[in-house]
DSSP file (Angstrom, degrees, kcal/mol; ACC not computed):
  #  RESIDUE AA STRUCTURE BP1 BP2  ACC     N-H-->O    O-->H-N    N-H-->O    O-->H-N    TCO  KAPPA ALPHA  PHI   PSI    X-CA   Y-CA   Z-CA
    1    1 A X     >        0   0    0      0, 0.0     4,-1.0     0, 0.0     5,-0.2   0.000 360.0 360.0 360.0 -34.8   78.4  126.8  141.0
    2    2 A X  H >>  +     0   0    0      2,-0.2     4,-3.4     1,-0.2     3,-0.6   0.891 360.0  54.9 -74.0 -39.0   80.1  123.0  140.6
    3    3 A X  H 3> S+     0   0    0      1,-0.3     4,-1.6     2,-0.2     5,-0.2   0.962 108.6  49.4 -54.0 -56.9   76.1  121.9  140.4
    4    4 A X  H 34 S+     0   0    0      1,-0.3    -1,-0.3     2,-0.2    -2,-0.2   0.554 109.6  44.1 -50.9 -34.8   75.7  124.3  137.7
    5    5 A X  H XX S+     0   0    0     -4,-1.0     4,-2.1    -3,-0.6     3,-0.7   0.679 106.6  55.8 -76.3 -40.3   78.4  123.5  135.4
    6    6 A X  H 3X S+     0   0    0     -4,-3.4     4,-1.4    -5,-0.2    -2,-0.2   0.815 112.6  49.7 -74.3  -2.3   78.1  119.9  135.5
    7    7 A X  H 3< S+     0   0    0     -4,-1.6     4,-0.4     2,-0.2    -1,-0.2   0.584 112.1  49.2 -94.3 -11.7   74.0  121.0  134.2
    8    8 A X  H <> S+     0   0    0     -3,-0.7     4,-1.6    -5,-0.2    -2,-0.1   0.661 109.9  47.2 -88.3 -46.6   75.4  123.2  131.6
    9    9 A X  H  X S+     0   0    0     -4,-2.1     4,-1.4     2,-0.2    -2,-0.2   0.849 111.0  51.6 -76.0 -38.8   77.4  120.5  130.6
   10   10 A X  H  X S+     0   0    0     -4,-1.4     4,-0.6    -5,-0.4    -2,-0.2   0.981 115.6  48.3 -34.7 -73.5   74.2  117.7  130.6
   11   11 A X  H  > S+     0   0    0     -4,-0.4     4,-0.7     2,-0.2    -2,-0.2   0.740 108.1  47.2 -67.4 -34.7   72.6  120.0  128.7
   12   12 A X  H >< S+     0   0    0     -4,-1.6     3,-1.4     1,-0.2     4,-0.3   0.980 118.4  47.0 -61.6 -65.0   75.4  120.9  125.8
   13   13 A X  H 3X S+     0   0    0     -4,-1.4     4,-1.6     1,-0.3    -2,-0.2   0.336  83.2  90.2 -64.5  15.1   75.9  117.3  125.4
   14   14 A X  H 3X S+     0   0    0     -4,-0.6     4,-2.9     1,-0.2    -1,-0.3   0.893  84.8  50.6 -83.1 -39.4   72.6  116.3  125.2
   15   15 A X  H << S+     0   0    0     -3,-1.4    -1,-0.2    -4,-0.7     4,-0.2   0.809 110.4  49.8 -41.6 -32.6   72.3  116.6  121.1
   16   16 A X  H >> S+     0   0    0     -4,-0.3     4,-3.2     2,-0.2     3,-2.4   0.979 108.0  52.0 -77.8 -49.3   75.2  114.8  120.6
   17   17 A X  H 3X S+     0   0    0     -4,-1.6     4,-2.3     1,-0.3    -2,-0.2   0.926 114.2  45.8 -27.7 -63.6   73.9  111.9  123.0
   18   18 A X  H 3X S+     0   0    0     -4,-2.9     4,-0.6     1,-0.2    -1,-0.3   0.613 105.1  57.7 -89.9  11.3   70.6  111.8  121.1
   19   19 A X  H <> S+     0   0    0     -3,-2.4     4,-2.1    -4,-0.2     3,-0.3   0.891 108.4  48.9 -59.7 -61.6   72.3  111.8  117.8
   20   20 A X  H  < S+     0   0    0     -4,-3.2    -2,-0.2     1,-0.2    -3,-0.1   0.825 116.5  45.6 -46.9 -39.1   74.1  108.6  119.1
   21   21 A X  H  < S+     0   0    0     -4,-2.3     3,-0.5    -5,-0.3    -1,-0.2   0.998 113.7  39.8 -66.2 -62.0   70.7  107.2  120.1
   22   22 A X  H  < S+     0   0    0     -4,-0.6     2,-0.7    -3,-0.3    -2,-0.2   0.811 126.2  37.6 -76.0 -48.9   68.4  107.8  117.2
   23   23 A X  S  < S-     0   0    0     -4,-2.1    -1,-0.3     3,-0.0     2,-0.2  -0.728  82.4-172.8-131.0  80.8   71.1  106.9  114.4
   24   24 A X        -     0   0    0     -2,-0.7    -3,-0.1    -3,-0.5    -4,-0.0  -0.518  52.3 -84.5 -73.1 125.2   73.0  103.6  116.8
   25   25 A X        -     0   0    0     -2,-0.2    -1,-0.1    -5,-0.1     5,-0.1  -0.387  56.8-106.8 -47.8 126.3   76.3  102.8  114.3
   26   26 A X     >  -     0   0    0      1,-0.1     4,-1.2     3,-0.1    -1,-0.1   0.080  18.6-117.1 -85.5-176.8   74.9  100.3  111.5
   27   27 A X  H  > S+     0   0    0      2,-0.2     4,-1.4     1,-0.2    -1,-0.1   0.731 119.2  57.7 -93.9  -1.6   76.0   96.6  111.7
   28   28 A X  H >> S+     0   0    0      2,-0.2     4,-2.0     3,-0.2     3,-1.2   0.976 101.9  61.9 -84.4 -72.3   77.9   96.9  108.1
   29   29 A X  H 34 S+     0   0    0      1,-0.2     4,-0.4     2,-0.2    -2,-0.2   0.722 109.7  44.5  -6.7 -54.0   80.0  100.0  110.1
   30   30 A X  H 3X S+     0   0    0     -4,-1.2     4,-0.9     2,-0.2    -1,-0.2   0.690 104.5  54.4 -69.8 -27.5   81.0   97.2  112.4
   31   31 A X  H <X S+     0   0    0     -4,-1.4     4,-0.7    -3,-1.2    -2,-0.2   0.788 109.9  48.5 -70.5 -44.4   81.9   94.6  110.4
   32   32 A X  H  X S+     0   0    0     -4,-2.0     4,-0.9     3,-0.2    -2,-0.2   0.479 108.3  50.6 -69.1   3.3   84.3   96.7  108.5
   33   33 A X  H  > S+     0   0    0     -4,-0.4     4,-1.2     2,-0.2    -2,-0.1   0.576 113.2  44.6 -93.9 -39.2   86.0   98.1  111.2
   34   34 A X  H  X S+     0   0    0     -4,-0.9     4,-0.8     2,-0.2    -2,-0.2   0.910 115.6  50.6 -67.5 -21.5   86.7   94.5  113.0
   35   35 A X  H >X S+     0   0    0     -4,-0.7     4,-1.0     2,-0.2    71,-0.8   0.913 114.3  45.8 -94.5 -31.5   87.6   93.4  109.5
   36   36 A X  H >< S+     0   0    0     -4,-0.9     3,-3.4     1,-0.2    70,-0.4   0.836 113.3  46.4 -49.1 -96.4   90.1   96.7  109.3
   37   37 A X  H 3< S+     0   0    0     -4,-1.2    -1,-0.2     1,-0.4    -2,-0.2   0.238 109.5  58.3 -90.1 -34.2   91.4   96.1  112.6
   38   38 A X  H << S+     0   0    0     -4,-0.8     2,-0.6    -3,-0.7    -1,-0.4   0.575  99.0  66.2 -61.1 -24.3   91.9   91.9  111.4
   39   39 A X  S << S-     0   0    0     -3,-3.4    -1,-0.1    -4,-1.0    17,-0.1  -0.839  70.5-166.1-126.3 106.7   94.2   92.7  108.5
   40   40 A X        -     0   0    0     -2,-0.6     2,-0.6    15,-0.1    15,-0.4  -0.163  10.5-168.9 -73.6 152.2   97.6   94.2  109.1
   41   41 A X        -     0   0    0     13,-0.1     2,-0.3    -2,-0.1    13,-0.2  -0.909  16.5-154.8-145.5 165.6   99.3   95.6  106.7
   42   42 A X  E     -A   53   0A   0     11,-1.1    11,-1.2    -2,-0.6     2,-0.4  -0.976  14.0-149.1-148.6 145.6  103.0   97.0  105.6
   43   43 A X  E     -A   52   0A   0     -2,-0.3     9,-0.2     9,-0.1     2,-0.1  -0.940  14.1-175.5-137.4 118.6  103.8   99.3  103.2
   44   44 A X  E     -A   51   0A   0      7,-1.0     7,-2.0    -2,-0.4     2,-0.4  -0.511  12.3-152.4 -90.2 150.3  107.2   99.5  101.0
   45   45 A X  E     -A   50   0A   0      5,-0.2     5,-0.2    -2,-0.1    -2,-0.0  -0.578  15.4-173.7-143.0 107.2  108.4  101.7   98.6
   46   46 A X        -     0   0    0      3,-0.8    89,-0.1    -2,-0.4     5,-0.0  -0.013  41.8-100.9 -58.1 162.6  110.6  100.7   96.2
   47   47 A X  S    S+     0   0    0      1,-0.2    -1,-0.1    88,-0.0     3,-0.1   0.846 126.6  16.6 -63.6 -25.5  112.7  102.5   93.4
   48   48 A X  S    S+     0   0    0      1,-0.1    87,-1.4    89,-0.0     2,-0.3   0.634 129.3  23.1 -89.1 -45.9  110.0  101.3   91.1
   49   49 A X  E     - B   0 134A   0     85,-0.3    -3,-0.8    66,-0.1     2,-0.4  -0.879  61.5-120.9-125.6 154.5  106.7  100.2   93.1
   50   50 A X  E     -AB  45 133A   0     83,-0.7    83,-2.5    -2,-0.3     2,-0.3  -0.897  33.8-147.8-104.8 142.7  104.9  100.6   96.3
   51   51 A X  E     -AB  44 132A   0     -7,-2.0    -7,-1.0    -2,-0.4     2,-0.3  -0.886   9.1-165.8-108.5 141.9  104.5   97.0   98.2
   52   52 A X  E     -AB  43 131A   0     79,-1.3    79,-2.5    -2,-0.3     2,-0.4  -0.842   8.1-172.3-121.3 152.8  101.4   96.3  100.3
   53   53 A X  E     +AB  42 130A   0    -11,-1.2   -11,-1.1    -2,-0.3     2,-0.5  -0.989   7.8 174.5-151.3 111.0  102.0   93.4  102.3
   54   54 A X  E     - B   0 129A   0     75,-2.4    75,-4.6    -2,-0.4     2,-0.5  -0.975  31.3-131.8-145.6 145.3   99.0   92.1  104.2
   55   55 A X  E     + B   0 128A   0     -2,-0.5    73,-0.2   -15,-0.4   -15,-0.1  -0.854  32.5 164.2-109.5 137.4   98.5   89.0  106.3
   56   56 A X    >   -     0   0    0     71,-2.6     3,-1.3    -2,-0.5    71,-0.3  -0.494  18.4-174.7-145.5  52.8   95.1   87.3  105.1
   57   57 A X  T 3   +     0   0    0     70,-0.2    -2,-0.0     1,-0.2    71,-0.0  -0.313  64.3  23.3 -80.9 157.0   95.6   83.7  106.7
   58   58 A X  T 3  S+     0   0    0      1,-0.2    -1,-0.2    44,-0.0    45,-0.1   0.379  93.3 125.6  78.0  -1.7   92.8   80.9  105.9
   59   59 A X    <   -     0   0    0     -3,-1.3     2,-0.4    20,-0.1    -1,-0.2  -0.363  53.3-138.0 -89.0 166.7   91.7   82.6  102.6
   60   60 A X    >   -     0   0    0     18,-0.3     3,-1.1     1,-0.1     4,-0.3  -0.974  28.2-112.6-113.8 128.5   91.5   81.0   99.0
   61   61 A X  G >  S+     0   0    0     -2,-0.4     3,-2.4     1,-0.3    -1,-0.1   0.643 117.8  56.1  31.3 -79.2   92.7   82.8   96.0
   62   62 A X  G 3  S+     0   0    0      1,-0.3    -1,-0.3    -3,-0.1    -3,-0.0   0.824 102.8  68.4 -74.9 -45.5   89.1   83.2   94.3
   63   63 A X  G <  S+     0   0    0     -3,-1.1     2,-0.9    15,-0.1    15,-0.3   0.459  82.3  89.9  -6.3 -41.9   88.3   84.8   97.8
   64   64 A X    <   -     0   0    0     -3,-2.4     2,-0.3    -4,-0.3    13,-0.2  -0.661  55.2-165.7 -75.1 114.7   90.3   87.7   97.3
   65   65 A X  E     +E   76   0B   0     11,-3.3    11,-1.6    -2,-0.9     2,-0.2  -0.728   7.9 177.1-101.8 144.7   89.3   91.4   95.7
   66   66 A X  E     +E   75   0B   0     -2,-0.3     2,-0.2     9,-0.2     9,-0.2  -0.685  15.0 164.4-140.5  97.3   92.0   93.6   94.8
   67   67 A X        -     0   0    0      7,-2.1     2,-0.5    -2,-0.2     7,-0.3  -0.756  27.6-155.2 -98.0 148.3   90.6   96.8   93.2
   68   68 A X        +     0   0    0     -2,-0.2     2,-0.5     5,-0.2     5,-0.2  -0.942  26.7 160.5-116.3 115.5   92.0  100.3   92.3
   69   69 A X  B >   -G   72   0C   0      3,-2.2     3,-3.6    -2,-0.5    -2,-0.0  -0.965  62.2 -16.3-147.3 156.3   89.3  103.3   92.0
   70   70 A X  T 3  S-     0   0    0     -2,-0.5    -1,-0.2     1,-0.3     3,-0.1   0.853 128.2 -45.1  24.5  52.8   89.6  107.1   92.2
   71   71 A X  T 3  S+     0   0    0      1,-0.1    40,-2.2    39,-0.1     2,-0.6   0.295 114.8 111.6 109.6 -21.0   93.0  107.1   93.8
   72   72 A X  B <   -GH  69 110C   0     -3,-3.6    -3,-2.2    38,-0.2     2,-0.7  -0.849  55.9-141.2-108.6 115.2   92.3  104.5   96.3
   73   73 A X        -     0   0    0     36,-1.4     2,-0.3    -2,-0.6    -5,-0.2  -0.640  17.0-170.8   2.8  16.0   93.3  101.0   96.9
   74   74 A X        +     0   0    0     -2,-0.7    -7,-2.1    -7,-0.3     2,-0.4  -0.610  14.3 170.0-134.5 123.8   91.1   98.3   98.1
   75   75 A X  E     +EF  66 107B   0     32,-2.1    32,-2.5    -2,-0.3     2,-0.3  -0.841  12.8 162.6-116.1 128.6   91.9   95.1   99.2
   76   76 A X  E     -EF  65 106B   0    -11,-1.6   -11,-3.3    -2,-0.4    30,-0.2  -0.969   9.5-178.2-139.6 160.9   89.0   93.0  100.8
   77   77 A X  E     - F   0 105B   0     28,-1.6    28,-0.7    -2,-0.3     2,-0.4  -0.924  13.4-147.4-149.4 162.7   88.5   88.7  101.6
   78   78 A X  E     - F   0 104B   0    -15,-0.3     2,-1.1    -2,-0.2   -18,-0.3  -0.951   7.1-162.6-122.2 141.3   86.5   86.6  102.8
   79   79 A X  E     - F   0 103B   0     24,-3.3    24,-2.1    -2,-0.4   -20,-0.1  -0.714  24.8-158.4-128.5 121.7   86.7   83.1  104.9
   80   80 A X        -     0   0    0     -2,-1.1     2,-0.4    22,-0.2    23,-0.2   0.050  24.9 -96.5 -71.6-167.3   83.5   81.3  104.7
   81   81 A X        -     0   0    0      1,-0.2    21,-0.1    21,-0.1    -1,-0.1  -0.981  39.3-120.5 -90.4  86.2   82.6   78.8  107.1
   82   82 A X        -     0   0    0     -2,-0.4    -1,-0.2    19,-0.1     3,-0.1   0.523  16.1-126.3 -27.4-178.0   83.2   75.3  106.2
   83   83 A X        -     0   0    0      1,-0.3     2,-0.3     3,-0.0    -1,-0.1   0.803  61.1 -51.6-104.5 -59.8   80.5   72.9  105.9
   84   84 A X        -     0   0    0     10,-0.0    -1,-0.3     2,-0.0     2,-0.2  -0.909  55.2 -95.4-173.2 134.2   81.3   69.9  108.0
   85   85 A X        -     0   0    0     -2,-0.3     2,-0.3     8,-0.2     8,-0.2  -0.562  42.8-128.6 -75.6 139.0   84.2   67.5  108.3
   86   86 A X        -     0   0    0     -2,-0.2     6,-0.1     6,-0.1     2,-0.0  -0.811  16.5-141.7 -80.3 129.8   83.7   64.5  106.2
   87   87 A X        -     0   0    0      4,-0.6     2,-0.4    -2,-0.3     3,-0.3   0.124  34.9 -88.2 -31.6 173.9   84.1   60.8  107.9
   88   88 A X  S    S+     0   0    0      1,-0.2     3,-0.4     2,-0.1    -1,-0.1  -0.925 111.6   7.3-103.1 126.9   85.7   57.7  106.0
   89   89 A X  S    S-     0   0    0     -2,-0.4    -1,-0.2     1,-0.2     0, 0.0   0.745 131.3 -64.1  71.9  28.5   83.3   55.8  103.9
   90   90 A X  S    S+     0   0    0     -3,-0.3    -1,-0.2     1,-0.1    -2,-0.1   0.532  85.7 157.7  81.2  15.0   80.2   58.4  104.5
   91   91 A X        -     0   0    0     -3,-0.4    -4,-0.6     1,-0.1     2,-0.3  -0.056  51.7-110.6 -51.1 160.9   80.4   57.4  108.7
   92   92 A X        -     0   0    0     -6,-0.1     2,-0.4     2,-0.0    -1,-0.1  -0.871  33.6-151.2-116.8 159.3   78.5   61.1  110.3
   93   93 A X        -     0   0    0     -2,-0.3     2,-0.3    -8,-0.2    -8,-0.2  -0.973   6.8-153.7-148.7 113.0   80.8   63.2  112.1
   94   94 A X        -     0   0    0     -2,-0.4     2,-0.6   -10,-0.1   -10,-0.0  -0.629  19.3-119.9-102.4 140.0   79.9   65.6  115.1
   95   95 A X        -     0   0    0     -2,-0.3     3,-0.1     1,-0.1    -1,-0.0  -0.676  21.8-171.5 -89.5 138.9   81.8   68.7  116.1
   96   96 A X  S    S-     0   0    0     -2,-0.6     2,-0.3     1,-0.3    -1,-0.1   0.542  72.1  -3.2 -70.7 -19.0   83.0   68.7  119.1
   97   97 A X        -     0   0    0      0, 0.0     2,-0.4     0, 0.0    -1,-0.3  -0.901  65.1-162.4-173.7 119.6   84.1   71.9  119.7
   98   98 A X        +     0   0    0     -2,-0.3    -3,-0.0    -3,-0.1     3,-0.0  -0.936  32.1 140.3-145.5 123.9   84.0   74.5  116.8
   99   99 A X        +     0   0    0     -2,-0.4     2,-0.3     2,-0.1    -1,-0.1   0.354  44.5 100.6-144.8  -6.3   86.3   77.8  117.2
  100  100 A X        -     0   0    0      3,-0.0     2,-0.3     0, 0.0   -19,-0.1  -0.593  61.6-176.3 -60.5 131.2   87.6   78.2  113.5
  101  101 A X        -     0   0    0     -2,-0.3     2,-0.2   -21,-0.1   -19,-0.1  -0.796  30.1 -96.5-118.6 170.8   85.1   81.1  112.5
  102  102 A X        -     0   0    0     -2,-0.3     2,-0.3   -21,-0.1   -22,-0.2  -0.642  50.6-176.5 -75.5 170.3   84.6   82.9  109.0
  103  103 A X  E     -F   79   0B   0    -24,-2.1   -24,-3.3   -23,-0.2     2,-0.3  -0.943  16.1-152.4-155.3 156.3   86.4   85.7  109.1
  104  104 A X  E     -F   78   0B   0     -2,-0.3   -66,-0.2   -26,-0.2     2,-0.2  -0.857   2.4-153.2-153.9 148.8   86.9   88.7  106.8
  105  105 A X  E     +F   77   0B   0    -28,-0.7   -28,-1.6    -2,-0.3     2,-0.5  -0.559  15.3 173.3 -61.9 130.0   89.6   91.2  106.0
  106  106 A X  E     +F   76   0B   0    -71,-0.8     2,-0.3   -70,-0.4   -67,-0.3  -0.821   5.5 151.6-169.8 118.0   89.7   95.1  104.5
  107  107 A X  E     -F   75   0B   0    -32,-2.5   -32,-2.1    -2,-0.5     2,-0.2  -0.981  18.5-156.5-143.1 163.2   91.3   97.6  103.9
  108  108 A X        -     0   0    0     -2,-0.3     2,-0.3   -34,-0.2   -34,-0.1  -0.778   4.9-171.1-124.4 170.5   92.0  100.7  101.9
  109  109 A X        -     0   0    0     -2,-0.2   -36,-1.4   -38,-0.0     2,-0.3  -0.824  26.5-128.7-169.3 107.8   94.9  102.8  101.1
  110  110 A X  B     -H   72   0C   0     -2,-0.3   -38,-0.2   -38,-0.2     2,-0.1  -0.506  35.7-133.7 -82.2 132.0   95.0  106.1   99.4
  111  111 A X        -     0   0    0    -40,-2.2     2,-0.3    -2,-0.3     4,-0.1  -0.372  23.4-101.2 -62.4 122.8   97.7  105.7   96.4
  112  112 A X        -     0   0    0     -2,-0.1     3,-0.2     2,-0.1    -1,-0.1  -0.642  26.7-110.5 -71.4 141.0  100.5  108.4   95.7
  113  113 A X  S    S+     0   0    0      1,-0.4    -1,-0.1    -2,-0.3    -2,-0.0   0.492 121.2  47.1 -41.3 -30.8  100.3  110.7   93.2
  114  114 A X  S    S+     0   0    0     22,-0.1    22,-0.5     2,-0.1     2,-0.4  -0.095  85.5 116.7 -88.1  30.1  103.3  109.0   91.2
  115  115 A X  E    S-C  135   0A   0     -3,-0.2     2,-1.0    20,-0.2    20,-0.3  -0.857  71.0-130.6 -88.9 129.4  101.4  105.6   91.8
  116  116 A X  E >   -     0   0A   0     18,-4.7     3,-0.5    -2,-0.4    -2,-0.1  -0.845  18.7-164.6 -77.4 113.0  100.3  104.0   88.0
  117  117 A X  E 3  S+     0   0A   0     -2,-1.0    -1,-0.2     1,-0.2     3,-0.1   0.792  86.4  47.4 -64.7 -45.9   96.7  103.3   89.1
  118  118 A X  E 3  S+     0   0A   0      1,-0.2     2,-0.8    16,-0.1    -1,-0.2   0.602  99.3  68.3 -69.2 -31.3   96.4  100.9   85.7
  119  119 A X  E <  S+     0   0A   0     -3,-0.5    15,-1.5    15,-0.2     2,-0.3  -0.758  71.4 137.6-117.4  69.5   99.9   98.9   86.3
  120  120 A X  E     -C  133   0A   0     -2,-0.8     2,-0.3    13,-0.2    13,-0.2  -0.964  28.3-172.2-104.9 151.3   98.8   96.6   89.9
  121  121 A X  E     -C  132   0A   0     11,-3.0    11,-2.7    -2,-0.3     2,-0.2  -0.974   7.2-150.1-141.3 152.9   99.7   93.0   90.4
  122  122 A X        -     0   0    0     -2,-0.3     9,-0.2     9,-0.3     2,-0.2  -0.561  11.9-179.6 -68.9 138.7   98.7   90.7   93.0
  123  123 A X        -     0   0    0      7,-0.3     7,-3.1    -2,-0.2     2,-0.6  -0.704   3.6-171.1-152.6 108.9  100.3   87.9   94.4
  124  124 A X  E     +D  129   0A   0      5,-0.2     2,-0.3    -2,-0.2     3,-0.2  -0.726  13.0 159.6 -85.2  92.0   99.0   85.4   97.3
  125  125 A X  E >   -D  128   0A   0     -2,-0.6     3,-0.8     3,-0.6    -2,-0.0  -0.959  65.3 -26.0-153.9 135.9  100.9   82.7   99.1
  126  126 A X  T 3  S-     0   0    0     -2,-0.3    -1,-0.3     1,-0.2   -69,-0.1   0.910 129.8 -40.7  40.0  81.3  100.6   80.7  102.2
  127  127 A X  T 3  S+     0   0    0    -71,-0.3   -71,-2.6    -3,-0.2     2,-0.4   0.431 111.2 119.1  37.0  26.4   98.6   83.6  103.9
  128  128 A X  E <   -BD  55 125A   0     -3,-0.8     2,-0.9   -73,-0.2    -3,-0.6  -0.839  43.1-167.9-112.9 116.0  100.6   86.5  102.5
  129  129 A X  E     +BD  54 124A   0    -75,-4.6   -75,-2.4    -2,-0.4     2,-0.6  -0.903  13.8 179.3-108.1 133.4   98.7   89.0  100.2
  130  130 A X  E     -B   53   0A   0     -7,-3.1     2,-0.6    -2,-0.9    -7,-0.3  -0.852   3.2-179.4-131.4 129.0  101.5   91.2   98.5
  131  131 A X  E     -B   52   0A   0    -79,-2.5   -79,-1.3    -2,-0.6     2,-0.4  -0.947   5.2-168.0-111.7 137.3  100.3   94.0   95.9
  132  132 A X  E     -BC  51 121A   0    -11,-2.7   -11,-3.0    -2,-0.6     2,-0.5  -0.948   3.2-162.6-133.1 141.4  102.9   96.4   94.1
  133  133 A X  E     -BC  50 120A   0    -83,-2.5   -83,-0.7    -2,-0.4   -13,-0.2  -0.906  19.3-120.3-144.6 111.1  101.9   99.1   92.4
  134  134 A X  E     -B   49   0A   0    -15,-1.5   -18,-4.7    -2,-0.5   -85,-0.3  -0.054  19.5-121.0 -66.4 154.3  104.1  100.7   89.9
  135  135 A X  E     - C   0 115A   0    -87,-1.4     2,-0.3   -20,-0.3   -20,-0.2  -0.402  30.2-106.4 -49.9 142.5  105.5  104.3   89.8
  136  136 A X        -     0   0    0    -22,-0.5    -1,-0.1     1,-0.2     2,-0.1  -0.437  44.2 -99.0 -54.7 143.1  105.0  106.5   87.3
  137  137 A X     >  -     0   0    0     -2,-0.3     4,-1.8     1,-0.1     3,-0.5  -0.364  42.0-115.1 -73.8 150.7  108.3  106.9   85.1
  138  138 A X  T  4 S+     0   0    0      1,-0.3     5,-0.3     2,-0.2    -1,-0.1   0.875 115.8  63.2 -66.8 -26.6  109.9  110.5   86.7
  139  139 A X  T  4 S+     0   0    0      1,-0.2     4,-0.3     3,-0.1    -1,-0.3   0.911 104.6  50.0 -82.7 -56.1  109.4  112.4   83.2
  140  140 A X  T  4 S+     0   0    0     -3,-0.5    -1,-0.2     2,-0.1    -2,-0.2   0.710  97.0  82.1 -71.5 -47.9  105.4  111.8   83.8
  141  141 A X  S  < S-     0   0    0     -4,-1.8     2,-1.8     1,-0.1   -27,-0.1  -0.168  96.4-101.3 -57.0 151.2  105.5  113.1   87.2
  142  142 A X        -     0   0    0      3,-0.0    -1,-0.1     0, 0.0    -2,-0.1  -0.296  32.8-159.0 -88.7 108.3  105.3  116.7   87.6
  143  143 A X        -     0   0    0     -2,-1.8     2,-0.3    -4,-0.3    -4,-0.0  -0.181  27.9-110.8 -53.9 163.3  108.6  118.4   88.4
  144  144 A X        -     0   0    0      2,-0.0     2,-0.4     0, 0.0    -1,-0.1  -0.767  32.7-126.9-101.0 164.8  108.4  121.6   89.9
  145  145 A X        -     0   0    0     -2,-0.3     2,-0.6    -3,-0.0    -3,-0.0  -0.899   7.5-139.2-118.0 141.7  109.5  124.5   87.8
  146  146 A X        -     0   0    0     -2,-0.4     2,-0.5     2,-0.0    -2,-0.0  -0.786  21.5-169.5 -94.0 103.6  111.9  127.0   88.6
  147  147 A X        -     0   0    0     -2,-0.6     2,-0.5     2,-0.0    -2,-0.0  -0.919  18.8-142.4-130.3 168.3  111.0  130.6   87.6
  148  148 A X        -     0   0    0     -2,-0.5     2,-0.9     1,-0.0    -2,-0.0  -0.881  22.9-175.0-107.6 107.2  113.2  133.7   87.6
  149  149 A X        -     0   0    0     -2,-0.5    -2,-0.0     2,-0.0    -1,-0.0  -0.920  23.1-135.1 -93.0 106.3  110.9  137.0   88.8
  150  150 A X        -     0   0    0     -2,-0.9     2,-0.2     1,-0.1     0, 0.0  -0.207  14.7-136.3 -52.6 165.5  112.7  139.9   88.6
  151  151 A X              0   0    0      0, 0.0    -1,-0.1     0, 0.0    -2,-0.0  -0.962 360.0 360.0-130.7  76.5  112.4  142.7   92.1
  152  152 A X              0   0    0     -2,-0.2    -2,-0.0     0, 0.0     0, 0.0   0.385 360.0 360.0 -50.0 360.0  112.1  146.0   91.3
């Protein structure tokens, strides 16, 4: 009977198994999940804004995207790969040792309904990305309405 259930169970899970096979997770799928997994992030909410707070260390400024589309959030960088350390007076200079990688960062972050999608600002310093994204003013938002149904 034990033989027989673990052969029932072979057999259910054998579609999913050769789904896994036949369509192997693409390498763009992996690269954004190590670069999700690289960029931490904290998330405030102020009387005014939402804060994202994200650590993005090694990056340059022009490096950074910070977009807002259909409701969503999305902050990606990249940090290239240097070229080569330069000598004094054009001398050639071998790496010894090279453990600095490029590196890149992503994530996304579905917005709340009171969020102004139009009103974000950016700010980056010394490996600190912080984005605030204002509230809608309360009279915009939708209140709920109170209505009286009489009970017969």
């Amino acid at each position: 009977m034990e033989s027989l259930t673990k052969d029932m169970q072979r057999v259910l899970n054998f579609p999913d198994q050769m789904e896994k096979m036949l369509q192997p997770p693409t390498r763009r799928y992996v690269k954004n999940a190590k670069a999700i997994f690289r960029t931490p992030a904290d998330i405030f909410e102020h009387p005014t804004y939402y804060s994202f707070v994200l650590d993005m260390p090694g990056l340059e400024v022009n490096n950074i995207k910070v977009k807002v589309e259909n409701g969503i959030l999305h902050v990606a960088g990249k940090k290239k790969k240097k070229a080569t350390a330069a000598g004094t007076e054009g001398e050639e200079v071998k790496p010894i040792r090279i453990e600095r990688r490029r590196a890149r960062y992503l994530r996304k972050f579905t917005l709340p309904h009171d969020a102004q999608q139009e009103d974000v600002k950016a700010t980056y310093r010394d490996g600190v990305l912080i984005v605030n994204v204002a509230k809608k003013p309360m009279e915009e938002t939708a209140k709920p309405k109170t209505v009286s149904i009489p009970v017969s």
